[in-house]
C-alpha positions as a Markdown table, in Angstrom:
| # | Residue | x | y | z |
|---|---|---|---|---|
| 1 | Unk | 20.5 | 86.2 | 8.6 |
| 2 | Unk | 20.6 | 82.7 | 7.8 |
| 3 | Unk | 19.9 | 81.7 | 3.7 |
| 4 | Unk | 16.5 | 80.1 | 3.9 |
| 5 | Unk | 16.6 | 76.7 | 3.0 |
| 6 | Unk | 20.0 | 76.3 | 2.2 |
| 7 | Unk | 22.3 | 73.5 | 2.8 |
| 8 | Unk | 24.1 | 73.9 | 6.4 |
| 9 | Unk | 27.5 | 74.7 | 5.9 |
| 10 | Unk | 28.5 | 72.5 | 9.4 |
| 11 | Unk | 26.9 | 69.3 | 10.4 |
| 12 | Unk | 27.6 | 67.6 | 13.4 |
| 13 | Unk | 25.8 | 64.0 | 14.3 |
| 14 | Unk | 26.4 | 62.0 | 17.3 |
| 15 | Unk | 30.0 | 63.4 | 18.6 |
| 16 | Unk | 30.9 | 62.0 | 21.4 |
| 17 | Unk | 34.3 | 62.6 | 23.4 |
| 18 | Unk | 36.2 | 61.3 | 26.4 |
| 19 | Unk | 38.8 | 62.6 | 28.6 |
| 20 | Unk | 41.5 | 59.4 | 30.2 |
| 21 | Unk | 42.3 | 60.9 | 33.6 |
| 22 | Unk | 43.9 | 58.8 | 36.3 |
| 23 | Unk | 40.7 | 58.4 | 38.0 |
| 24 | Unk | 39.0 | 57.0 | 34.8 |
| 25 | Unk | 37.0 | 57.9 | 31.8 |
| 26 | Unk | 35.3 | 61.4 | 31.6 |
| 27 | Unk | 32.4 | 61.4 | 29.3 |
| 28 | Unk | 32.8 | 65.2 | 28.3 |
| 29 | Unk | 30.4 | 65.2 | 25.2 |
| 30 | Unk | 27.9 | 62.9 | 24.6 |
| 31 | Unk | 25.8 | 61.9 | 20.9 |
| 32 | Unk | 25.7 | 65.6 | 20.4 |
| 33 | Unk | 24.2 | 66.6 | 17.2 |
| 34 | Unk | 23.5 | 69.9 | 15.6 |
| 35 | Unk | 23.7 | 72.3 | 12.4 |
| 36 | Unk | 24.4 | 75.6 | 11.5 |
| 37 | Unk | 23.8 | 77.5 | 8.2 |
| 38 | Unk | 25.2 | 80.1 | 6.2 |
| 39 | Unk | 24.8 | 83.4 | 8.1 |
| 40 | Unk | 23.1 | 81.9 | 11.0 |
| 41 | Unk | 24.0 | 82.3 | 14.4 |
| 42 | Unk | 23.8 | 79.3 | 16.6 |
| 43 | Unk | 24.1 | 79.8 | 20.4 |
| 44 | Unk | 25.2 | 77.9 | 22.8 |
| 45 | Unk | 24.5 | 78.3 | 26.5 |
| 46 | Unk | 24.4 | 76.0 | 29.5 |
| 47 | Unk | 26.6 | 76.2 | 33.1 |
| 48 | Unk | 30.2 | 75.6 | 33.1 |
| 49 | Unk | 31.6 | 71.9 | 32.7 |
| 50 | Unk | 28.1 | 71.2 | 30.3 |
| 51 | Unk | 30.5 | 70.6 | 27.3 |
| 52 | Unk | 29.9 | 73.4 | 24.9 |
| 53 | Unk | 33.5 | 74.4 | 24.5 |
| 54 | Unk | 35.0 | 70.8 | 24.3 |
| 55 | Unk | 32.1 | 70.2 | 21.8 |
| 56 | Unk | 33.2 | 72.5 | 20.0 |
| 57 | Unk | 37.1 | 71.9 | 20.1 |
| 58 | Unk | 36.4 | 68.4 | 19.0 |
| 59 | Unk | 35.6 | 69.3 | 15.8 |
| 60 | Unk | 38.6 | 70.8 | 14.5 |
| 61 | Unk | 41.0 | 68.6 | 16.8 |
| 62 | Unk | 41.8 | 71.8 | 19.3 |
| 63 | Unk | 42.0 | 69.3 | 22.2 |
| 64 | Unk | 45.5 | 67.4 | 23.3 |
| 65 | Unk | 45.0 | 64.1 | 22.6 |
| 66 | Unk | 45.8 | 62.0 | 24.9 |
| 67 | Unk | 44.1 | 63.2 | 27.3 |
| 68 | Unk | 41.5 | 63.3 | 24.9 |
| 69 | Unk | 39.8 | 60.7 | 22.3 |
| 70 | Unk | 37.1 | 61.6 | 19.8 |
| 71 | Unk | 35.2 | 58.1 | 20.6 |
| 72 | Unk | 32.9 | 58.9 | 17.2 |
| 73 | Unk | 30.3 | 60.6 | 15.4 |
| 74 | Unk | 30.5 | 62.9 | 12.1 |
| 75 | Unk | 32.0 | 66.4 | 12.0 |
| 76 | Unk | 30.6 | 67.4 | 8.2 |
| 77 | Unk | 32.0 | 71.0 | 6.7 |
| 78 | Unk | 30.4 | 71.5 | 3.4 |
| 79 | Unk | 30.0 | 67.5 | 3.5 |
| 80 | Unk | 33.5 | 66.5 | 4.2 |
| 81 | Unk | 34.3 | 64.5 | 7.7 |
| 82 | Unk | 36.6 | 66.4 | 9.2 |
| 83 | Unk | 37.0 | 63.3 | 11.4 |
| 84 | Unk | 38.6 | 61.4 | 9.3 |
| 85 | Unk | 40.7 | 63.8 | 7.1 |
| 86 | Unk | 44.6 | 63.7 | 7.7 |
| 87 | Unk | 46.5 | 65.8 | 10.0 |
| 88 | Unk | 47.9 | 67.9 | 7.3 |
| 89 | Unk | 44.3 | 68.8 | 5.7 |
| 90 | Unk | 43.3 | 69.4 | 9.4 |
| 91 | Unk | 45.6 | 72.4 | 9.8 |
| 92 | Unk | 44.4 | 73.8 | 6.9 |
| 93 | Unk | 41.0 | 73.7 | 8.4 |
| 94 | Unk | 41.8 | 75.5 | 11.2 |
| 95 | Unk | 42.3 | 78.8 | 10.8 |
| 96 | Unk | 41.2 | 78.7 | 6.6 |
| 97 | Unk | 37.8 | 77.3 | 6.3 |
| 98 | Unk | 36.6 | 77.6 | 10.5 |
| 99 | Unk | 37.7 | 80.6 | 12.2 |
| 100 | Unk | 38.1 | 80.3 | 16.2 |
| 101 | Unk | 37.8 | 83.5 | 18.8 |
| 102 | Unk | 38.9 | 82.4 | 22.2 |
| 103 | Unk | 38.0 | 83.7 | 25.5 |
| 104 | Unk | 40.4 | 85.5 | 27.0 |
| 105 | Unk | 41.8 | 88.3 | 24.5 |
| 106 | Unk | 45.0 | 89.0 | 27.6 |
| 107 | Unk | 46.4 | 85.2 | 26.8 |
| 108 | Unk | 45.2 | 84.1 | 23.4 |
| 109 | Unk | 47.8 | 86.3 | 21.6 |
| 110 | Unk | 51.2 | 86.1 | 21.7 |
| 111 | Unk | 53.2 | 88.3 | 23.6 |
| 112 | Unk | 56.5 | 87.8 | 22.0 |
| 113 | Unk | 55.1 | 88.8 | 18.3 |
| 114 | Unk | 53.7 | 92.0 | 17.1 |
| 115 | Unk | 50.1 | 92.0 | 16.1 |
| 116 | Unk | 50.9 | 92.4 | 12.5 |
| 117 | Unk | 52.8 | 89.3 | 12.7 |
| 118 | Unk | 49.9 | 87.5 | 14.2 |
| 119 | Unk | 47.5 | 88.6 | 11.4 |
| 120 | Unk | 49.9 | 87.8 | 8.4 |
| 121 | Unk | 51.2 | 84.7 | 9.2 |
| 122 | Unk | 47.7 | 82.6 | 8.5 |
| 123 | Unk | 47.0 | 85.1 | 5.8 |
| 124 | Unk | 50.1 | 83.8 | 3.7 |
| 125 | Unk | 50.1 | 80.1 | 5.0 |
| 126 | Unk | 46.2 | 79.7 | 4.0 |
| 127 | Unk | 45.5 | 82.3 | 1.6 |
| 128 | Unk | 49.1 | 81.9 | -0.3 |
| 129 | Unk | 49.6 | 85.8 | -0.4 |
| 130 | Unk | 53.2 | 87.1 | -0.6 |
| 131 | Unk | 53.9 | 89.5 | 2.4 |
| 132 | Unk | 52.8 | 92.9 | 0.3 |
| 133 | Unk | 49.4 | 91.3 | 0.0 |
| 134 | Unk | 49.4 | 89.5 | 3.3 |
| 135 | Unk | 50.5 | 93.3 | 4.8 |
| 136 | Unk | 47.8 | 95.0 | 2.9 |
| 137 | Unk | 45.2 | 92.5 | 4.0 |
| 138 | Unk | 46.1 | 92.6 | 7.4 |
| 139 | Unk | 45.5 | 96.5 | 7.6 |
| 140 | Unk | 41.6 | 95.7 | 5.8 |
| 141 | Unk | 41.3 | 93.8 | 8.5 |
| 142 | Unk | 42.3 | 95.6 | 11.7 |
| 143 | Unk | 40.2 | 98.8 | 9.7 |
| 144 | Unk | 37.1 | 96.1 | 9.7 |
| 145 | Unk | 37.1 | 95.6 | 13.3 |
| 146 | Unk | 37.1 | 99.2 | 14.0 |
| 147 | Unk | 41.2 | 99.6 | 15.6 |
| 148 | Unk | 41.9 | 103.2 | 14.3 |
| 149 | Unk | 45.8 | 103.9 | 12.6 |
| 150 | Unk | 45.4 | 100.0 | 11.9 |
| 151 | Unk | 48.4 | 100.3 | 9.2 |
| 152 | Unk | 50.6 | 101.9 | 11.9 |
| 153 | Unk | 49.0 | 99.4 | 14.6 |
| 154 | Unk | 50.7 | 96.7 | 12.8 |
| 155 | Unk | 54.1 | 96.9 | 14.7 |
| 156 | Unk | 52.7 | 97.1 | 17.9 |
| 157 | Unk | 52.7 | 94.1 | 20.5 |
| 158 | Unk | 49.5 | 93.1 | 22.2 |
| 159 | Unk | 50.4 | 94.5 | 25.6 |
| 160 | Unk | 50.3 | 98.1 | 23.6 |
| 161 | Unk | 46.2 | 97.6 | 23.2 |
| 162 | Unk | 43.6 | 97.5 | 25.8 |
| 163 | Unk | 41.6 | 94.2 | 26.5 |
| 164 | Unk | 39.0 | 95.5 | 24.0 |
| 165 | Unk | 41.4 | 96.3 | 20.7 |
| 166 | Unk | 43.0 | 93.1 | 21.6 |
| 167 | Unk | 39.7 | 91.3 | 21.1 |
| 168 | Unk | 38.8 | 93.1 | 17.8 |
| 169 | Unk | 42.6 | 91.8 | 17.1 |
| 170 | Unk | 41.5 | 88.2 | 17.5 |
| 171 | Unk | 38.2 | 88.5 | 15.7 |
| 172 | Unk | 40.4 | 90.0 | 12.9 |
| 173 | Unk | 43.1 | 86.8 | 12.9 |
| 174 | Unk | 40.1 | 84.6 | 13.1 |
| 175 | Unk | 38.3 | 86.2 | 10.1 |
| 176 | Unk | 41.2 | 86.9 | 8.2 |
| 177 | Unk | 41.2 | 83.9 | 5.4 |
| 178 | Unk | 37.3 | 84.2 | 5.0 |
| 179 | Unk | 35.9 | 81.2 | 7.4 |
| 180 | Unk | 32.7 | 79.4 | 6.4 |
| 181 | Unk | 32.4 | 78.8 | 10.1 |
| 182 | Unk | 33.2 | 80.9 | 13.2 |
| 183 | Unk | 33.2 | 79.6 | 16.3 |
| 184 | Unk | 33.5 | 82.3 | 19.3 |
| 185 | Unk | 34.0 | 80.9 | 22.8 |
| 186 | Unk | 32.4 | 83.3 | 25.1 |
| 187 | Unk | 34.3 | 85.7 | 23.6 |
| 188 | Unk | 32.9 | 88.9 | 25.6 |
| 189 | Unk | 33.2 | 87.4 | 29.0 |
| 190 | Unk | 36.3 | 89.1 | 29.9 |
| 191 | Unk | 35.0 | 92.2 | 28.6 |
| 192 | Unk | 33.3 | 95.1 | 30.8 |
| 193 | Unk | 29.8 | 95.7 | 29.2 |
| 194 | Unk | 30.4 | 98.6 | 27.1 |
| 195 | Unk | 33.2 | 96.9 | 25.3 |
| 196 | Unk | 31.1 | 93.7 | 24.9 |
| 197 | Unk | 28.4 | 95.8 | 23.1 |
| 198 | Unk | 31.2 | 97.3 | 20.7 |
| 199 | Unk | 31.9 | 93.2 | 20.2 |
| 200 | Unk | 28.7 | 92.4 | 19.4 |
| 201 | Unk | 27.8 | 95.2 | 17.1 |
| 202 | Unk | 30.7 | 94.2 | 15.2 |
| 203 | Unk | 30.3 | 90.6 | 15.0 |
| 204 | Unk | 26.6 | 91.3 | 13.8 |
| 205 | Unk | 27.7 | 93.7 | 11.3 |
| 206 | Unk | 30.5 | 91.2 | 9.7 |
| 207 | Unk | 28.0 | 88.1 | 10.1 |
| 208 | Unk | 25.5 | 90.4 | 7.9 |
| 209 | Unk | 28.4 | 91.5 | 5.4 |
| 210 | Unk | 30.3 | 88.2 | 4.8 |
| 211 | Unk | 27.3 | 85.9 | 5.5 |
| 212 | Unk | 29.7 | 83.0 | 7.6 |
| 213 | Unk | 28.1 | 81.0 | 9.9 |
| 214 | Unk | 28.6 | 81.5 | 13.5 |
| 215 | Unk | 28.6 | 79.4 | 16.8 |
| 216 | Unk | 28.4 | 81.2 | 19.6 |
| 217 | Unk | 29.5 | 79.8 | 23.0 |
| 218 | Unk | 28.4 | 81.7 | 25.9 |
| 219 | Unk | 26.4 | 81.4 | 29.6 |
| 220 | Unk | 25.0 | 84.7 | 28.9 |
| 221 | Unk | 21.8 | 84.6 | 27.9 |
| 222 | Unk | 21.5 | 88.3 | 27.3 |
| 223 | Unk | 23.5 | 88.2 | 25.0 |
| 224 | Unk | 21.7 | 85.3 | 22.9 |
| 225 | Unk | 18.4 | 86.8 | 23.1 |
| 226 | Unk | 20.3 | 89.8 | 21.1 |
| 227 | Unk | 22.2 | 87.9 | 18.5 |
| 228 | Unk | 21.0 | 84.4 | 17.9 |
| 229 | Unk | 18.9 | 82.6 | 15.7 |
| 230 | Unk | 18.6 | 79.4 | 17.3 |
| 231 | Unk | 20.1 | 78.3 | 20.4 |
| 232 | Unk | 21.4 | 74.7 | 21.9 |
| 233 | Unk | 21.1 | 74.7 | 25.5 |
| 234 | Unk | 23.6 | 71.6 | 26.7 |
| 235 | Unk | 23.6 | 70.3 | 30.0 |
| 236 | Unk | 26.4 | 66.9 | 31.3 |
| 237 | Unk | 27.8 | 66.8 | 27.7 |
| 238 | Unk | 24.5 | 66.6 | 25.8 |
| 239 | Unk | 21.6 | 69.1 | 24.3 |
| 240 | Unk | 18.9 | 69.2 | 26.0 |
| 241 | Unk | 16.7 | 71.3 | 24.2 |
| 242 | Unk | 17.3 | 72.8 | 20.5 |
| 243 | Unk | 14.8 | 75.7 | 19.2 |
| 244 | Unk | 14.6 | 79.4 | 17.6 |
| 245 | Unk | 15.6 | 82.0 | 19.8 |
| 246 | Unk | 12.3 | 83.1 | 20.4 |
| 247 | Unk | 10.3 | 80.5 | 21.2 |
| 248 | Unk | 12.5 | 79.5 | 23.6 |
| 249 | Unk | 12.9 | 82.1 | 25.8 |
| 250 | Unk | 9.0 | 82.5 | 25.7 |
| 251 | Unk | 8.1 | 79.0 | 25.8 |
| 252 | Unk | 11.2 | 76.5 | 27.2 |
| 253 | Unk | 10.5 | 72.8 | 27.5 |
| 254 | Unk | 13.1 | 71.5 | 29.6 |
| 255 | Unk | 12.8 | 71.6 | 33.4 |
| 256 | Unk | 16.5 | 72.6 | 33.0 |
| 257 | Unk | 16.3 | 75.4 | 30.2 |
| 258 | Unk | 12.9 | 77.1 | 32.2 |
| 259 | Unk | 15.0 | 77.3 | 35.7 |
| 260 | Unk | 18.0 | 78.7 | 33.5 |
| 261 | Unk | 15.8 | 81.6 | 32.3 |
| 262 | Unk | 14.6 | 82.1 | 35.9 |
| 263 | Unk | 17.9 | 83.1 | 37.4 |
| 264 | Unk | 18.2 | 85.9 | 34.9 |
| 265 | Unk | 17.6 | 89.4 | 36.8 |
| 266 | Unk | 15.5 | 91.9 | 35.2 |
| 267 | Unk | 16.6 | 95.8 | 35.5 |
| 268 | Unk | 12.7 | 96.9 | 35.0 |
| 269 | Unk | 11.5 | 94.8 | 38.6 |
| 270 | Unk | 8.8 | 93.6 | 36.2 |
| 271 | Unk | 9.8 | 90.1 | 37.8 |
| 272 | Unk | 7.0 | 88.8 | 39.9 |
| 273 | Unk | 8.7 | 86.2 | 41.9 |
| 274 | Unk | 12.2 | 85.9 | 43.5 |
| 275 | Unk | 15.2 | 85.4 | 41.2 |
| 276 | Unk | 15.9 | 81.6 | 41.7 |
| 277 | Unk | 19.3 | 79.1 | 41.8 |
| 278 | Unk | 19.0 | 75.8 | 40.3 |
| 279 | Unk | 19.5 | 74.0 | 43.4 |
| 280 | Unk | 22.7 | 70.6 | 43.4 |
| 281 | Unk | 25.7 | 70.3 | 41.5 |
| 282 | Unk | 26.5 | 69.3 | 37.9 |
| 283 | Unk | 26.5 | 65.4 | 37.2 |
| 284 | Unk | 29.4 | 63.7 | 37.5 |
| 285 | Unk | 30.8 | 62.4 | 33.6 |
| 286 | Unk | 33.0 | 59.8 | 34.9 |
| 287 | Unk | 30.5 | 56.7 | 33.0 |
| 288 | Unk | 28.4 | 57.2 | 29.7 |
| 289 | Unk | 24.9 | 58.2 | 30.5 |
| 290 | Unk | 22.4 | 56.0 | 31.5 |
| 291 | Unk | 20.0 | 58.6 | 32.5 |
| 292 | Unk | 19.0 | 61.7 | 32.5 |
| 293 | Unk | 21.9 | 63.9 | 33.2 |
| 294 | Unk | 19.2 | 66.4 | 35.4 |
| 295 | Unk | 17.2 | 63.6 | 37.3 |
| 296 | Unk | 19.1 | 64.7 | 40.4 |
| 297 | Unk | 18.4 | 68.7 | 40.6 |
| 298 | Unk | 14.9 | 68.4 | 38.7 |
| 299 | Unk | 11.3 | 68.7 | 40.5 |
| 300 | Unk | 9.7 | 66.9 | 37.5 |
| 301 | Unk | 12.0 | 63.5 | 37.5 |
| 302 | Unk | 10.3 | 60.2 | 38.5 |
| 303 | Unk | 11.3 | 56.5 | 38.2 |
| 304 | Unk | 12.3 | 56.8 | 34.5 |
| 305 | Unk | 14.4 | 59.6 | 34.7 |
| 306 | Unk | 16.6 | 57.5 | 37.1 |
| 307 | Unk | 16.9 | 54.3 | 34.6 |
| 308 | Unk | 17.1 | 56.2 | 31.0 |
| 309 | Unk | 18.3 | 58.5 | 29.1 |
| 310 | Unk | 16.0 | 60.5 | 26.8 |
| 311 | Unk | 16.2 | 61.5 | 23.2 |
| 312 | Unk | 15.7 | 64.8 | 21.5 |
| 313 | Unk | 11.9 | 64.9 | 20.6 |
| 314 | Unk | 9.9 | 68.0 | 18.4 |
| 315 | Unk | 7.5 | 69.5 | 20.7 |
| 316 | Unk | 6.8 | 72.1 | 18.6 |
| 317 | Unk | 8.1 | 73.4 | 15.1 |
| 318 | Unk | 12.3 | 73.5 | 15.0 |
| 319 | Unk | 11.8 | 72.8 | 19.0 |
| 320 | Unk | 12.8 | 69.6 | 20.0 |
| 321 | Unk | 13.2 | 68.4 | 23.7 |
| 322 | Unk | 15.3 | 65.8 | 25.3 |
| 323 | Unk | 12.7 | 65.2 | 28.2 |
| 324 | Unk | 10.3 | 62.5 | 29.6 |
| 325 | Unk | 8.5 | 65.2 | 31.0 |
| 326 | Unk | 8.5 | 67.9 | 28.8 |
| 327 | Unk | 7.0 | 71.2 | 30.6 |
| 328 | Unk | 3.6 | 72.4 | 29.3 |
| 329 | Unk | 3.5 | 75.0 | 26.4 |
| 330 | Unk | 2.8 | 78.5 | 27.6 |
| 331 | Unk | 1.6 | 81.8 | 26.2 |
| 332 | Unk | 4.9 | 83.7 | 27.9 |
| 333 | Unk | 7.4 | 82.6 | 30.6 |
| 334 | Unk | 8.1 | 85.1 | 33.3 |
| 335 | Unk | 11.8 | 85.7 | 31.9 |
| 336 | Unk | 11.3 | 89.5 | 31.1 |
């Protein structure tokens, strides 16, 4: 759980990246701001294309640039900029102080290496640990995740473990110089259900044992209604609403984050109405915004909607909205 009132390990304030692409700019993320403490869990959720994963590669350079261009903001780990460090203390970032679990476990490790060889090479680069130590480390690790014979495991390759080990393998690799930060990029969505609940058990258990701070990326929100403490719901590169995990799933704000919630389906029927789709399409990101990103699929917009943007404001405590129209407070939204 997250250390009361202590200083957020990760601040991010007004990021905002572009994509060049030869039909013009892409506004992928736009003034995005947010924080996350020491053993918190921050999740993020919105549909595809919203920007939570380039978000979150932009803070640690993950993105190939060109195409790409951090246009500004701040990025602060423990108070340093990580936008404006060199190259060299960038690597060292990556991998040391934030740990990274991608999505797909079949393509994110190497097929050429053994897993061992995967573990230890960051362990001795970050860490400075000769190959005994690195070895021996390596082993802790694998046992940590819960991959049994993990000493004799070393030597195998990655197509020698189903889609699940090799998951626990990249959760190992990404823990395995003691992150402040760990950032998992819908890391159970290639997983079938009984695998992802192995996933999360462990990622609880380490979160509760090492205390790091996790951001988790996802469009399940099952899964953040188990594990997070707060969640950033983003929608055409920007957050639209920001609150603890309970209040809102029982009480959303935004037009955007209450028809979200309605599309989940319920295996009790307790449901009273029909399961509904957020009718339209995605905006477009090809210009920076000049108004709300949802005007066009929302029930609620009206003239203002269509000439400005709007900006985060509380609603209630820790809750803040980015809505002219933010919905009504109720006891409990039909999301059960």
């Amino acid at each position: 759980m997250p250390a009361g009132d202590a200083r957020p390990v990760l601040e991010v304030r007004d990021l905002r990246t572009v994509f060049q692409t030869r039909g013009g700019e892409v506004h992928a993320v736009n003034s995005v701001s947010f924080d996350v403490k020491p053993g918190e869990l921050l999740g993020v959720v919105g549909e595809s294309g919203s920007g939570k994963s380039v978000t979150m590669m932009s803070l640690v350079g993950l993105l190939p640039m060109p195409p790409a261009e951090v246009r500004g903001g701040e990025v602060l780990l423990d108070g340093e900029d990580l936008l404006k460090v060199s190259p060299a203390r960038l690597r060292d970032v990556r991998g040391g102080e934030v740990g990274f679990i991608f999505q797909d476990p079949m393509t994110s490790l190497n097929p050429v290496f053994t897993v061992g060889f995967q573990i230890i090479e960051p362990i001795r680069r970050h860490m400075g640990l000769n190959k005994r130590q690195a070895r021996e480390r390596a082993v802790e690790l694998l046992e940590l995740v819960g991959i049994p014979g993990a000493r004799g495991r070393l030597s195998d390759y990655p197509h020698q473990f189903s889609g699940g080990m090799r998951q626990r393998v990249m959760i190992a690799i990404a823990l395995a110089c003691d992150p402040k930060v760990l950032i998992a990029d819908e890391p159970t969505t290639a997983l079938d259900v009984t695998i992802q609940a192995q996933i999360l058990e462990i990622v609880e258990d380490l979160r509760a044992r090492l205390g790091m701070a996790i951001v988790w990326i996802t469009h399940d929100l099952g899964v953040v209604a188990g594990i997070a403490d707060r969640v950033m719901v983003m929608y055409g590169g920007q957050v639209v609403e920001h609150a603890p995990v309970h209040p809102l799933f029982n009480d959303p704000r935004h037009p955007y984050t209450r028809a979200l919630l309605r599309t989940i389906p319920t295996v009790t029927g307790a449901r009273a109405d029909k399961l509904q789709v957020i009718e339209g399409q995605p905006p477009m990101l090809g210009a920076a915004p000049s108004a709300c990103p949802f005007r066009d699929r929302c029930p609620l917009a009206f003239d203002r909607c269509h000439a400005e943007n709007p900006l985060r404001e509380v609603v209630a405590p820790n809750h803040d909205v980015a809505c002219f129209h933010p919905l009504a407070h109720t006891a409990k939204e039909a999301v059960a």
